[in-house]
Every structure is written in C-alpha cells, then in structure tokens.
N, CA, C and O atoms as a Maestro MAE file, in Angstrom:
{
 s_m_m2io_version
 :::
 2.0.0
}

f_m_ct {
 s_m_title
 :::
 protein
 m_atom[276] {
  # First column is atom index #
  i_m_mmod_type
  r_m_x_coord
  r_m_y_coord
  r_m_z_coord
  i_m_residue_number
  s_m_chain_name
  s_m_pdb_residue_name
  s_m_pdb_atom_name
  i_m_atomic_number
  :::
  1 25 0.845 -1.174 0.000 1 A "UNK " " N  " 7
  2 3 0.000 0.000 0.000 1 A "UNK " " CA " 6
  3 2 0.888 1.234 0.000 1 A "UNK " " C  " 6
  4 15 1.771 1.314 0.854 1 A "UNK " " O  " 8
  5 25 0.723 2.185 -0.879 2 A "UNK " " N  " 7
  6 3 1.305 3.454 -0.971 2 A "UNK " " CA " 6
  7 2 0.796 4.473 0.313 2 A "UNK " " C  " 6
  8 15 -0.182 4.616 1.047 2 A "UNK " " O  " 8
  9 25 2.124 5.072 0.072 3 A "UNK " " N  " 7
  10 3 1.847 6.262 1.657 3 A "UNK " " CA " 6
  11 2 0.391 7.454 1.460 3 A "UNK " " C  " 6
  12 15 -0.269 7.919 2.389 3 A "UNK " " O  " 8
  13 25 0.160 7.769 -0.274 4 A "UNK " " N  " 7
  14 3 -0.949 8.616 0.246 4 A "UNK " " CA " 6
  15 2 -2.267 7.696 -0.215 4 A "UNK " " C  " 6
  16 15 -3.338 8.290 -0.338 4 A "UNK " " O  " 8
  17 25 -2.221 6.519 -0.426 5 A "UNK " " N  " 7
  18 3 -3.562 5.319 0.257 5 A "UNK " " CA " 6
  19 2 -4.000 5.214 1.609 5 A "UNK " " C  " 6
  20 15 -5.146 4.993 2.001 5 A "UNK " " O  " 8
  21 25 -2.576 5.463 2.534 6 A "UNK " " N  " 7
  22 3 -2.726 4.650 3.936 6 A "UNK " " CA " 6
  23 2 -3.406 6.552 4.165 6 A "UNK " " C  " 6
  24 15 -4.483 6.749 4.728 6 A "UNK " " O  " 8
  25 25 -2.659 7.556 3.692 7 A "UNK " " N  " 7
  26 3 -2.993 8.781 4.247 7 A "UNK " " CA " 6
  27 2 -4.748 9.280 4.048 7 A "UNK " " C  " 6
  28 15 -5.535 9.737 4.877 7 A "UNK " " O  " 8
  29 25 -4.906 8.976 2.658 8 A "UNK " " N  " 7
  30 3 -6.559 9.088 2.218 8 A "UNK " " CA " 6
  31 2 -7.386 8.279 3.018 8 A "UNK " " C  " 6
  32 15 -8.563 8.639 3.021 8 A "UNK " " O  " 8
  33 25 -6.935 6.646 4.139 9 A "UNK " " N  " 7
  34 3 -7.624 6.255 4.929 9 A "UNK " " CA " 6
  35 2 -7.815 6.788 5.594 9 A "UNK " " C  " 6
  36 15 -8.977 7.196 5.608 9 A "UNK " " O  " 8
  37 25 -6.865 7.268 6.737 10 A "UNK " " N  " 7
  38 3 -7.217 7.963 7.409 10 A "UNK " " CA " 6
  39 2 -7.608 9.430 7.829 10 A "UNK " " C  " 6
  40 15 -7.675 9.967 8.934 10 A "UNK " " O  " 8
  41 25 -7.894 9.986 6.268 11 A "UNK " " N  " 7
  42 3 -8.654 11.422 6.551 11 A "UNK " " CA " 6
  43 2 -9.708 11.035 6.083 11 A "UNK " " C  " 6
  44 15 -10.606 11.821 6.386 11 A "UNK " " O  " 8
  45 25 -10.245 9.743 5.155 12 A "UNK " " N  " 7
  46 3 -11.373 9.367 5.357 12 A "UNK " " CA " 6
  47 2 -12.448 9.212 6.663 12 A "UNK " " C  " 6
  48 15 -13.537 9.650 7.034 12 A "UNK " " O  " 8
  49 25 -11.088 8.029 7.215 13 A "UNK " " N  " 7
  50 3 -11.849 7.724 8.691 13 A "UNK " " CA " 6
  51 2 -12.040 8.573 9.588 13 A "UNK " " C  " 6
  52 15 -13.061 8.317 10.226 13 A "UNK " " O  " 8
  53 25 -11.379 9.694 10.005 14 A "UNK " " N  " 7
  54 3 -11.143 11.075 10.650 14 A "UNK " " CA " 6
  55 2 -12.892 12.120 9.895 14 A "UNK " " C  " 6
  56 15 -13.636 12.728 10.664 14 A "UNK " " O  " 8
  57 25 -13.117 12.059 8.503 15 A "UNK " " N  " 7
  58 3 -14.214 12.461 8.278 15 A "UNK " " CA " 6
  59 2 -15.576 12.059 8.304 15 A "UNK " " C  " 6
  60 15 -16.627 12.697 8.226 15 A "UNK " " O  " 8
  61 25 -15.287 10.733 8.444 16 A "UNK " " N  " 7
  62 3 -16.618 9.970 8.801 16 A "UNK " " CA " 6
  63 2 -16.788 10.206 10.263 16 A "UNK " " C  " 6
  64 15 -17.945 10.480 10.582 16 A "UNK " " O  " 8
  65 25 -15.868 10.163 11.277 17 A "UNK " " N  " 7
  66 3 -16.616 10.645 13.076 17 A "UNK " " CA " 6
  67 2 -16.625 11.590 12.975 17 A "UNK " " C  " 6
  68 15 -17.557 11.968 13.686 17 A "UNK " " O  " 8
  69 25 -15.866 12.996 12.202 18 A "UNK " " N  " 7
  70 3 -16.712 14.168 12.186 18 A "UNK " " CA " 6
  71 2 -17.619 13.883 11.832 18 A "UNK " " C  " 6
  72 15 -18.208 13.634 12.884 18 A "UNK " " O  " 8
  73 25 -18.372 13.675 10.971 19 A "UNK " " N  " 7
  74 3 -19.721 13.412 10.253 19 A "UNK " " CA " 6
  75 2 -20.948 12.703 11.405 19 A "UNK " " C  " 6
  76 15 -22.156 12.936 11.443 19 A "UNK " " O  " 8
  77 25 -20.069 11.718 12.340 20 A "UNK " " N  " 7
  78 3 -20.994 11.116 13.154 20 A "UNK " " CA " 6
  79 2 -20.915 11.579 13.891 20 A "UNK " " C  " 6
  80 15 -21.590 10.921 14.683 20 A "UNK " " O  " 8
  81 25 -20.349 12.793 14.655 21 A "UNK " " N  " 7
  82 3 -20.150 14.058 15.634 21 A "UNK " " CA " 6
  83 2 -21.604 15.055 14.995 21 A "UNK " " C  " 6
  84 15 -22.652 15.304 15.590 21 A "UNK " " O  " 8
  85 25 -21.278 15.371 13.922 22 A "UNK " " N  " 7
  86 3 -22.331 16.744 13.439 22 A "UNK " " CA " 6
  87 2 -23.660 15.999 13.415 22 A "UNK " " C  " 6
  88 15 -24.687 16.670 13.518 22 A "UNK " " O  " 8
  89 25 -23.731 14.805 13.300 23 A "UNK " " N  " 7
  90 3 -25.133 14.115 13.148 23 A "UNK " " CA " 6
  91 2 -25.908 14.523 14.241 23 A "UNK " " C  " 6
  92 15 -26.814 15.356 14.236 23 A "UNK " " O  " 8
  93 25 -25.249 13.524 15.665 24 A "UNK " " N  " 7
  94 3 -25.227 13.694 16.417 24 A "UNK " " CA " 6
  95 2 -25.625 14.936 17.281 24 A "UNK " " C  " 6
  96 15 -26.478 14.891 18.167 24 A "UNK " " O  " 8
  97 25 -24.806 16.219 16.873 25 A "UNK " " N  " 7
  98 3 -25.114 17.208 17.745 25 A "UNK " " CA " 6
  99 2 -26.610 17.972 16.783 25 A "UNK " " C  " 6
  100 15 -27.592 18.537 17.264 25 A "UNK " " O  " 8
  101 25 -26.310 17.733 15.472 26 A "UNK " " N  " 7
  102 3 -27.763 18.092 15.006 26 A "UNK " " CA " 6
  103 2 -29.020 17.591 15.596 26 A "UNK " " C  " 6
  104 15 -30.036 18.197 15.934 26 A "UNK " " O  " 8
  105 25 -28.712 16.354 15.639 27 A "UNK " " N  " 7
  106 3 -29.979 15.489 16.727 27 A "UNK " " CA " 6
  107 2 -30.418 15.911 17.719 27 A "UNK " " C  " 6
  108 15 -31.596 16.098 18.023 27 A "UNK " " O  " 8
  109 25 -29.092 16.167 18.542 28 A "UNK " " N  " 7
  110 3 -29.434 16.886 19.773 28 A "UNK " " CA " 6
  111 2 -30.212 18.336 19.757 28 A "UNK " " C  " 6
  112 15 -31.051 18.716 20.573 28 A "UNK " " O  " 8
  113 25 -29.732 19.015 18.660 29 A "UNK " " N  " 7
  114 3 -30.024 20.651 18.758 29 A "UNK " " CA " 6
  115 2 -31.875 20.229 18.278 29 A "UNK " " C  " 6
  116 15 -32.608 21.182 18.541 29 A "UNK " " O  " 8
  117 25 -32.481 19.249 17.781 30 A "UNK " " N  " 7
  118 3 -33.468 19.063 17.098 30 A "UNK " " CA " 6
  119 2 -33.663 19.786 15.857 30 A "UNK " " C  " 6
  120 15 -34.702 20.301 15.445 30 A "UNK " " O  " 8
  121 25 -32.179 19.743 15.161 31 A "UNK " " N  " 7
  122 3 -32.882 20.612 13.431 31 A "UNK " " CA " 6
  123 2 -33.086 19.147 12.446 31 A "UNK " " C  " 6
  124 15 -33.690 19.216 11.376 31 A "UNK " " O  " 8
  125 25 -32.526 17.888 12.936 32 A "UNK " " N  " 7
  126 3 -32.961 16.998 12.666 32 A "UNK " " CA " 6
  127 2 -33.672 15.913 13.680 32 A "UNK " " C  " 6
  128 15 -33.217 15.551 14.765 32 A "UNK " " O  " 8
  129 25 -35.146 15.397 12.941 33 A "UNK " " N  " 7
  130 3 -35.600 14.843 13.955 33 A "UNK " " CA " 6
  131 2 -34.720 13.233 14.455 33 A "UNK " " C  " 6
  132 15 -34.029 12.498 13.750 33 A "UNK " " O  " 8
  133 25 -35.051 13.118 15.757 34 A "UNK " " N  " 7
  134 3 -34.043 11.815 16.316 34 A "UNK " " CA " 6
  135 2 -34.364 10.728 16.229 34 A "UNK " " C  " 6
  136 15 -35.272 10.490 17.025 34 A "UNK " " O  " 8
  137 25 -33.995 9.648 15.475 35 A "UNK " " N  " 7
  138 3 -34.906 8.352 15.096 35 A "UNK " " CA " 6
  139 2 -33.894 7.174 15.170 35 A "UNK " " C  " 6
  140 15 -32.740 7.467 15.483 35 A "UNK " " O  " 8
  141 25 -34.156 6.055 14.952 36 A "UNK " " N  " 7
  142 3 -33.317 4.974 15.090 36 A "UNK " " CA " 6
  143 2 -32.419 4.525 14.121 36 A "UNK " " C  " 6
  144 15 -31.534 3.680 14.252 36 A "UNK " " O  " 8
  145 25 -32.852 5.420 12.756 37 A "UNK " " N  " 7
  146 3 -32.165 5.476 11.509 37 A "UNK " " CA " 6
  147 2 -30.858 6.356 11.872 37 A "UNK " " C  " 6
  148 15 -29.670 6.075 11.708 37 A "UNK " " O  " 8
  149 25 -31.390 7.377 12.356 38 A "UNK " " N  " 7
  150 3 -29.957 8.969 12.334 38 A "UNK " " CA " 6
  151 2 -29.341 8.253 13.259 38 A "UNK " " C  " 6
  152 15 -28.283 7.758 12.872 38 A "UNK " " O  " 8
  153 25 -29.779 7.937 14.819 39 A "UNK " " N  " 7
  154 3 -28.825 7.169 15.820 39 A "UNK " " CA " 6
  155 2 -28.189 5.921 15.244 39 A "UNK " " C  " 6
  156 15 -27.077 5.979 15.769 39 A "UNK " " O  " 8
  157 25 -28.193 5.005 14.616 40 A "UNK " " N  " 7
  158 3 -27.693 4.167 13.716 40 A "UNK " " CA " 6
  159 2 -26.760 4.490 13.184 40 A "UNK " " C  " 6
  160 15 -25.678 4.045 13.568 40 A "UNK " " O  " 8
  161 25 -26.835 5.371 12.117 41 A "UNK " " N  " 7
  162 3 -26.370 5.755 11.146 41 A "UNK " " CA " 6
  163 2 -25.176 6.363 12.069 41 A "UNK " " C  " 6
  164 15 -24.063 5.862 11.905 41 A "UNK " " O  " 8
  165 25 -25.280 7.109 12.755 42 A "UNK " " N  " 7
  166 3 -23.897 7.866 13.813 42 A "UNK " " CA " 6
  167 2 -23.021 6.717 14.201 42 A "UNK " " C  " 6
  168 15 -21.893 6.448 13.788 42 A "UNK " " O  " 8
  169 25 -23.827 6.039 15.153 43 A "UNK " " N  " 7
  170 3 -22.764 5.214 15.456 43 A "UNK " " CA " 6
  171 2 -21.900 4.262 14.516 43 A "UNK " " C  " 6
  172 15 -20.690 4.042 14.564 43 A "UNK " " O  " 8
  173 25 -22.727 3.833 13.770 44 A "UNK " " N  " 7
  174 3 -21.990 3.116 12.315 44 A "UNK " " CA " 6
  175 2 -20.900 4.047 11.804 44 A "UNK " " C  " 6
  176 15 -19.737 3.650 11.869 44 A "UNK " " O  " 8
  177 25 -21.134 5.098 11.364 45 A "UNK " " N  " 7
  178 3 -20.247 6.103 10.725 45 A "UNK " " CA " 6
  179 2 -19.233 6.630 12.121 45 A "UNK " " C  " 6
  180 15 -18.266 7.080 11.507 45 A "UNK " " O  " 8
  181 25 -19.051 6.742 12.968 46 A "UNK " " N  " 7
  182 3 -18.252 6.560 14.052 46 A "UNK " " CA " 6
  183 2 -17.308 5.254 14.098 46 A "UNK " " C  " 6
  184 15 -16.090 5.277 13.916 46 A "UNK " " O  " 8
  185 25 -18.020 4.209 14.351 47 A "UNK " " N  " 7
  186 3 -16.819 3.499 14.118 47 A "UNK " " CA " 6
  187 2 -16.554 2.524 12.821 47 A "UNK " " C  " 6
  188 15 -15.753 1.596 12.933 47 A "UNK " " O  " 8
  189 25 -16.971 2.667 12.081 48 A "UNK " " N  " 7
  190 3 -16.484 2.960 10.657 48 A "UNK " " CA " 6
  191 2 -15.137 4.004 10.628 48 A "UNK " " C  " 6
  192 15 -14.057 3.436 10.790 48 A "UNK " " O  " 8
  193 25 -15.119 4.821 10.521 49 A "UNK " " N  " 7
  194 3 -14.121 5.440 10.602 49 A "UNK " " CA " 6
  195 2 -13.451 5.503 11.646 49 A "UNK " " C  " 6
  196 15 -12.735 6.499 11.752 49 A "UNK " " O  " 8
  197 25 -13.440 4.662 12.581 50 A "UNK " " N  " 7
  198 3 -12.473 4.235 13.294 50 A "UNK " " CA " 6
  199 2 -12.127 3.085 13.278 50 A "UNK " " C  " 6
  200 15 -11.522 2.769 14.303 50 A "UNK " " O  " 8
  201 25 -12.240 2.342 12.590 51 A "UNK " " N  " 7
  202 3 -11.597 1.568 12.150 51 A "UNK " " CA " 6
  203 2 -11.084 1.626 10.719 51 A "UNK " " C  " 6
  204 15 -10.247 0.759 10.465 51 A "UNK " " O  " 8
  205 25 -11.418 2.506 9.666 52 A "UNK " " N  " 7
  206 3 -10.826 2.643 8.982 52 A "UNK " " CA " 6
  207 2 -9.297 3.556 9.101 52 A "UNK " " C  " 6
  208 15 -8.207 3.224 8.636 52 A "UNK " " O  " 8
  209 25 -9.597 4.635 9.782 53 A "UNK " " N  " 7
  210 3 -8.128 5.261 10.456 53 A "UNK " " CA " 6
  211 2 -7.240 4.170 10.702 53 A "UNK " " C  " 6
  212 15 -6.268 3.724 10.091 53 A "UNK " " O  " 8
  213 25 -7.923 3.805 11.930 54 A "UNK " " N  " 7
  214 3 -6.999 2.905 12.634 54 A "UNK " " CA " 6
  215 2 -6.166 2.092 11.393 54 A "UNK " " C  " 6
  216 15 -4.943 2.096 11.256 54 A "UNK " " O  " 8
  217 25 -7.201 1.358 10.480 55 A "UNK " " N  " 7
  218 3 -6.196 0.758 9.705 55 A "UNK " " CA " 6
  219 2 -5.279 0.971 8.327 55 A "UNK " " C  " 6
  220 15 -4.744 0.136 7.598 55 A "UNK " " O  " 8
  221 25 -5.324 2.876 8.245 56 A "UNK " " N  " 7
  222 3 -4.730 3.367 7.381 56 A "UNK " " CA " 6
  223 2 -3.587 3.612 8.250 56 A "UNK " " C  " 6
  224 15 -2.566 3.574 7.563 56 A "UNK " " O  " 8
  225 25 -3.343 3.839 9.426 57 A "UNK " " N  " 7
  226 3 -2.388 4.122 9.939 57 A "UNK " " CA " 6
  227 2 -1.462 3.024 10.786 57 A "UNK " " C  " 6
  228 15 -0.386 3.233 11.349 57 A "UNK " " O  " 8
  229 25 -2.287 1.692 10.689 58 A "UNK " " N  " 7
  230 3 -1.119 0.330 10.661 58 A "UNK " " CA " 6
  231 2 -0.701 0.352 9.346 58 A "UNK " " C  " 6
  232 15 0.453 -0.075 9.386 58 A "UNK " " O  " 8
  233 25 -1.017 0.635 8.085 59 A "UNK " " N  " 7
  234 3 -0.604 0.958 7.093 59 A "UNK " " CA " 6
  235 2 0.637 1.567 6.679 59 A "UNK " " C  " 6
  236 15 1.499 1.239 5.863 59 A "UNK " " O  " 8
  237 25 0.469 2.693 7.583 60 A "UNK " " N  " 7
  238 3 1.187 3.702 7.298 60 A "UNK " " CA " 6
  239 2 2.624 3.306 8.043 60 A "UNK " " C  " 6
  240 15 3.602 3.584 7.350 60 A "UNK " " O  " 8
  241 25 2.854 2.837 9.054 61 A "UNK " " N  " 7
  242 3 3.587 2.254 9.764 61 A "UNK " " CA " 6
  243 2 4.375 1.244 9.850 61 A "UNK " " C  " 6
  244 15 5.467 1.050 10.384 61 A "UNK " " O  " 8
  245 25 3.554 0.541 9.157 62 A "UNK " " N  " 7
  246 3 4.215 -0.809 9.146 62 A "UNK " " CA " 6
  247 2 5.824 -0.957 8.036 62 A "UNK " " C  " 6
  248 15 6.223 -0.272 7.094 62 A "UNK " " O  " 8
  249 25 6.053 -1.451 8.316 63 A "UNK " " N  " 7
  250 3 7.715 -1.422 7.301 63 A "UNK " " CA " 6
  251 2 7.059 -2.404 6.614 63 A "UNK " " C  " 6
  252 15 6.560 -3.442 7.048 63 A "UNK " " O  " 8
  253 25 7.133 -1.752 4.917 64 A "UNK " " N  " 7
  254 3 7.288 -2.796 3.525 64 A "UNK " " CA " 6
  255 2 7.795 -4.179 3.912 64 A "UNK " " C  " 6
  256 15 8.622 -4.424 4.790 64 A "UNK " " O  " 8
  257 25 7.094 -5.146 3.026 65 A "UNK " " N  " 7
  258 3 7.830 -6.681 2.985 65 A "UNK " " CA " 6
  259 2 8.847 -6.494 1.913 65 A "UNK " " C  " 6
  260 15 8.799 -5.751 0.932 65 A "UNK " " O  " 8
  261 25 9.811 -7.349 2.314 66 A "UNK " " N  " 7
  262 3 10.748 -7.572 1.567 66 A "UNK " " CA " 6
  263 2 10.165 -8.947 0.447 66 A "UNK " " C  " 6
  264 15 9.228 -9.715 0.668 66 A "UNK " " O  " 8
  265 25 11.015 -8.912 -0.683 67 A "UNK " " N  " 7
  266 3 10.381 -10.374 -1.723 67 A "UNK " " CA " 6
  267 2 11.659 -11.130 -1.111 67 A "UNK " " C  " 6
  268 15 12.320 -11.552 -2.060 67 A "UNK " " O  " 8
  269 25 12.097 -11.371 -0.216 68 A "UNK " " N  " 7
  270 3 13.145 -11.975 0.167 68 A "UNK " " CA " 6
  271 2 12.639 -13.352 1.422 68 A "UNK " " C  " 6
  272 15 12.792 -14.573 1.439 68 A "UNK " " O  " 8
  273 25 12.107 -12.522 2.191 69 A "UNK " " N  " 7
  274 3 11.334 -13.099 3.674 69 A "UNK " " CA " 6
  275 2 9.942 -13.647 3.450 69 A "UNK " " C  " 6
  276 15 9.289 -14.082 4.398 69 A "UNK " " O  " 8
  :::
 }
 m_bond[275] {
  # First column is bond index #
  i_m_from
  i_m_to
  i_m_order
  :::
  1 1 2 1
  2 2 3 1
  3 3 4 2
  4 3 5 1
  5 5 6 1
  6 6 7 1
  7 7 8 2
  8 7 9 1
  9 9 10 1
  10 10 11 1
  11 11 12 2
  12 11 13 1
  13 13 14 1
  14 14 15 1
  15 15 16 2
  16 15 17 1
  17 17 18 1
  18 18 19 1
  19 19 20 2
  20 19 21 1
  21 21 22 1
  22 22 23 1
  23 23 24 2
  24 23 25 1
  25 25 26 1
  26 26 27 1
  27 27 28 2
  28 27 29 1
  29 29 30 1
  30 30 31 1
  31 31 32 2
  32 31 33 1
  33 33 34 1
  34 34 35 1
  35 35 36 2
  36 35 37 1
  37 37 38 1
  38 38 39 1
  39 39 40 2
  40 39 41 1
  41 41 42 1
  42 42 43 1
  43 43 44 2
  44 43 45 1
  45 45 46 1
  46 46 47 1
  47 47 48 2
  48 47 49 1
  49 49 50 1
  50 50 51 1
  51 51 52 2
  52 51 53 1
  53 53 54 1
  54 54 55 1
  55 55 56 2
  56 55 57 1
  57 57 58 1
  58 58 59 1
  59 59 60 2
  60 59 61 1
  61 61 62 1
  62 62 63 1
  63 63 64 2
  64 63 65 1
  65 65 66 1
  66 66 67 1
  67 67 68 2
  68 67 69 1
  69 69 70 1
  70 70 71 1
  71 71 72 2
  72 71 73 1
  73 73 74 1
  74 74 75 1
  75 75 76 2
  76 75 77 1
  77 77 78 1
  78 78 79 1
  79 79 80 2
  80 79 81 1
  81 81 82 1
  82 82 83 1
  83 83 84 2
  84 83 85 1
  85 85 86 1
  86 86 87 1
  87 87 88 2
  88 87 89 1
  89 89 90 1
  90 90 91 1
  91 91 92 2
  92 91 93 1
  93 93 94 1
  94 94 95 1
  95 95 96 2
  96 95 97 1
  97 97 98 1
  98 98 99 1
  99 99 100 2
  100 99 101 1
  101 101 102 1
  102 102 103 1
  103 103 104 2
  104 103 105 1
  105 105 106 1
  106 106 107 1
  107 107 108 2
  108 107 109 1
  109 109 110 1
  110 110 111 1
  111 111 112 2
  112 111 113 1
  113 113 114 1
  114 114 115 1
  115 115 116 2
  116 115 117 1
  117 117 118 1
  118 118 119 1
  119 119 120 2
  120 119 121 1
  121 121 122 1
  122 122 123 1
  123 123 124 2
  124 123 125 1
  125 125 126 1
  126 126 127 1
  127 127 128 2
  128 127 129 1
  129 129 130 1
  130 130 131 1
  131 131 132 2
  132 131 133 1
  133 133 134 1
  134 134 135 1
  135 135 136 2
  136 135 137 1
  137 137 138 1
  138 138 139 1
  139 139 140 2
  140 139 141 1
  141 141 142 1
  142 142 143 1
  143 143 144 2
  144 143 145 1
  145 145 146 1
  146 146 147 1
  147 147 148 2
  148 147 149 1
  149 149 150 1
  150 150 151 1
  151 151 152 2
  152 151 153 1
  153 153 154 1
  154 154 155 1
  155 155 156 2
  156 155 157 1
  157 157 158 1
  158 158 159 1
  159 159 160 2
  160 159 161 1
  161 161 162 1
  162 162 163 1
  163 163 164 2
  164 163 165 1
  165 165 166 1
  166 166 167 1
  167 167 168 2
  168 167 169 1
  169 169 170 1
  170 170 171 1
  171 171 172 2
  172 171 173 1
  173 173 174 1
  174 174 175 1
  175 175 176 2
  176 175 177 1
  177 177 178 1
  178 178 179 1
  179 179 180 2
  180 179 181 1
  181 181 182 1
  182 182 183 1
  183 183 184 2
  184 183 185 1
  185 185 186 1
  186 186 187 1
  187 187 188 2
  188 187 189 1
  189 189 190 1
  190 190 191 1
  191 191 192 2
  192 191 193 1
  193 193 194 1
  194 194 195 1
  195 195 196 2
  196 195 197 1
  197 197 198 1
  198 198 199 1
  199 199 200 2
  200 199 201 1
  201 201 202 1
  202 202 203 1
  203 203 204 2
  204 203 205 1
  205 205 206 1
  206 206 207 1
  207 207 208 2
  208 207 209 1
  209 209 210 1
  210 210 211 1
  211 211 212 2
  212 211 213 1
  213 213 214 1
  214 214 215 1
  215 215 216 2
  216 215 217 1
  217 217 218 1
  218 218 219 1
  219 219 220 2
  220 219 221 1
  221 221 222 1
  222 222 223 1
  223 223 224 2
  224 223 225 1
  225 225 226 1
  226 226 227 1
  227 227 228 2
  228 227 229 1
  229 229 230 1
  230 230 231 1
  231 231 232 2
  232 231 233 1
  233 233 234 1
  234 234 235 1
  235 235 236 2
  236 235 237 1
  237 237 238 1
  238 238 239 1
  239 239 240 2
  240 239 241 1
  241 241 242 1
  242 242 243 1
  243 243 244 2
  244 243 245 1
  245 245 246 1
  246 246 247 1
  247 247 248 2
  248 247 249 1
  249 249 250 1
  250 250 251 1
  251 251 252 2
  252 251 253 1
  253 253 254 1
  254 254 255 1
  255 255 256 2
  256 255 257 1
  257 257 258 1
  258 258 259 1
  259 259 260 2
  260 259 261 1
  261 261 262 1
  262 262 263 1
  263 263 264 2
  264 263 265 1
  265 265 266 1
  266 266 267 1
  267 267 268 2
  268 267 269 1
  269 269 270 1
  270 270 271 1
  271 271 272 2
  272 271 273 1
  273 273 274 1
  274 274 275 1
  275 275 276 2
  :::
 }
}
C-alpha cells in the first residue's frame, strides 16, 4: 500500500466521526428529527471510521515486505 492510500484512509476515517459528531449534535439541537435510523447511522459512521483510520495508519507504519522473507 502506498503512503498517500494509507494517508486518504485515514482522513477518510477522521471524516466519517466528524460526520458522526455533526449528526449527532444536530440530533441533539433538534434541526434533525431523532430516530433509530440517524442514531444508527452515527454510530456506524463513528466506528467505521475508526476503524478505517486505525487501519490506514497500521498501514502507514508498518515497514514494507521484503520479496526476500
């Protein structure tokens, strides 16, 4: 995996819990009504993108294989 693959994961995953942050506080403020779909949908998109971070940035980290080993 190339360095700006592992990097596009994780500003993916980083934009999806914003996204499940703004849901969220929209819910709360009531400009959207609160249902089991929007609460769903947050938490999915929360950790969705936390686990996608997470695994752009074992990505990012990890030292290349060698064709040797």
């Amino acid at each position: 995996m190339t360095k700006e693959r592992a990097l596009a994961q994780i500003v993916g995953g980083g934009l999806a819990m914003v996204a499940a942050v703004a849901l969220a506080f929209l819910m709360q403020l009531g400009i959207i009504p609160t249902t089991f779909l929007f609460a769903f949908v947050a938490v999915f998109l929360s950790l969705g993108g936390m686990v996608v971070g997470i695994y752009g940035v074992s990505q990012l980290v990890r030292p290349p294989r060698q064709d040797g080993d």
